[in-house]
N, C-alpha and C positions, 0 to 999 in steps of 0.2 A: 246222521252221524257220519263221522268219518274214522279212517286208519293213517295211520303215520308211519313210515317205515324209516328208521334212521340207527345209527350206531352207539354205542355207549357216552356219556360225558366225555371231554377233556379237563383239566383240574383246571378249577372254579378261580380267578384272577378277582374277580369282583362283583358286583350285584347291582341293578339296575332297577330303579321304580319305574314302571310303566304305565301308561294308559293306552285306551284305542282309539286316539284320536292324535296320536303324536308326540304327546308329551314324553320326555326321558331323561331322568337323573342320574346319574353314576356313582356308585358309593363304594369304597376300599373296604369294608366289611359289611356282613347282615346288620348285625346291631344297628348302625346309621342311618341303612337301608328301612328294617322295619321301623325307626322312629320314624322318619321320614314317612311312611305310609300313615300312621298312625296319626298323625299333625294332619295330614290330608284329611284324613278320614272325622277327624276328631271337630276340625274346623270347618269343615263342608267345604272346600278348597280344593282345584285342581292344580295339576303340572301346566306349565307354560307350556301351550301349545295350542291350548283351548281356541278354537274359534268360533267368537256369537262377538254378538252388540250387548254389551251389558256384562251383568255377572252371572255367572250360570244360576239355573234352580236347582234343589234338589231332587229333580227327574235327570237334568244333563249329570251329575254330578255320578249320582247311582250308572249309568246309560255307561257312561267312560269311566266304570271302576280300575282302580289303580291295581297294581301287583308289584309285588317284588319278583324278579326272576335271576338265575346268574349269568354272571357274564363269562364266558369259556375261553380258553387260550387260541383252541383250534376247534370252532365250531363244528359239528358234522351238517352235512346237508341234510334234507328231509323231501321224503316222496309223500306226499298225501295225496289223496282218493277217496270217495264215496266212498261207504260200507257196502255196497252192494256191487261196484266195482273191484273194490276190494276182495271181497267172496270170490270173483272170478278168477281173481290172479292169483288165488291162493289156492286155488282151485288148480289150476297148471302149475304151481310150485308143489302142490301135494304139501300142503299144510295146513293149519287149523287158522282161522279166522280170529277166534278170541280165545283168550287163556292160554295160548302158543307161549311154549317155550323159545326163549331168542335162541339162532343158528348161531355156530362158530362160520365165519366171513367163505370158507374158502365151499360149505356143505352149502352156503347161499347161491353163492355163485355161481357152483353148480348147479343149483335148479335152474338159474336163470338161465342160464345159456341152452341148457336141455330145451326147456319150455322155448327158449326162444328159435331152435331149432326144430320143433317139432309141433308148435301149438297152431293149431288151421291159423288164415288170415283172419281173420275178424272185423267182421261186415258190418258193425256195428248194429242199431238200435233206435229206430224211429222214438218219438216222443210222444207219450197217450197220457190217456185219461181214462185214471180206476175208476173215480166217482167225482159227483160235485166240489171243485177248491183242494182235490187230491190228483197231481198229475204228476209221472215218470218221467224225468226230463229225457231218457233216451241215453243213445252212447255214439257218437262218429265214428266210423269206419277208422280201424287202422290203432285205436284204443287201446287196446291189449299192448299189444305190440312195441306203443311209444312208450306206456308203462313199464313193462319189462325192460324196456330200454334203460328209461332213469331206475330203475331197480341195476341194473348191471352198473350204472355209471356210480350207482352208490355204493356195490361192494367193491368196484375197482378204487373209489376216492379210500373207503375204508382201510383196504390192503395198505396205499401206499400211506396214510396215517398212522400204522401202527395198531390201529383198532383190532380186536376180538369178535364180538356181537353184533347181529344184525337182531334189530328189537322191532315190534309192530302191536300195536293195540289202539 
């Protein structure tokens, strides 16, 4: 699993069918948006983007399910990270991993910088093996650290956007 650390929405411009293999449509409202999925879905039919020889099956078809998502005026950026990565930086932020209430930007910020003044370097984490076909990928030296970094760089983006919340789950 992983955590995502980002700020609240900016109001919603428009709506976007997506796949994960490229495909993307742009629609002025939901409605449009979710027919459009719906026709996809309805007709076993992907978004233009697809690449194979031939017409998909419906294993490709499921494989690059579609979505509808919005499209924002002023996106926020996003720090993602393993969940067990995660734990640790949350761990130097003195906050909770899941169920966490979001911070006001300026009580973020301030952890960041604390932690990042005061947290050891961080030697990182060789790569093992708990059991058979179950391995820790490990961590590179210096981890924490660049993390807190893009954590900083996201409540300063945040500040100067106008934003409130810094959210993570």
């Amino acid at each position: 699993m992983s955590i995502t650390f980002t700020t609240e929405m900016s109001p919603v411009i428009g709506y976007a069918v997506l796949d994960y293999v490229g495909g993307r449509e742009e629609f002025d409202n939901y409605e449009d948006a979710l027919q459009r999925l719906q026709d996809l879905r309805e007709h076993g039919i992907m978004l233009d983007g697809f690449q194979s020889s031939g017409d998909p099956d419906e294993d490709q078809i499921n494989l690059h399910y579609a979505q509808v998502e919005p499209i924002q005026a002023d996106p926020a950026p996003e720090v993602d990270m393993c969940s067990d990565n995660a734990r640790r930086v949350c761990e130097v932020l003195d906050v909770q991993v899941w169920d966490a209430e979001p911070l006001p930007i300026a009580d973020f910020l301030g952890r960041v910088l604390i932690a990042l003044g005061v947290a050891p370097a961080d030697e990182g984490m060789p790569a093992y093996e708990l059991a058979p076909r179950w391995i820790e990928f490990g961590r590179r030296p210096g981890h924490l650290q660049a993390k807190l970094e893009e954590l900083r760089d996201l409540a300063q983006w945040a500040t100067g956007h106008n934003r409130t919340l810094i959210f993570w789950g």
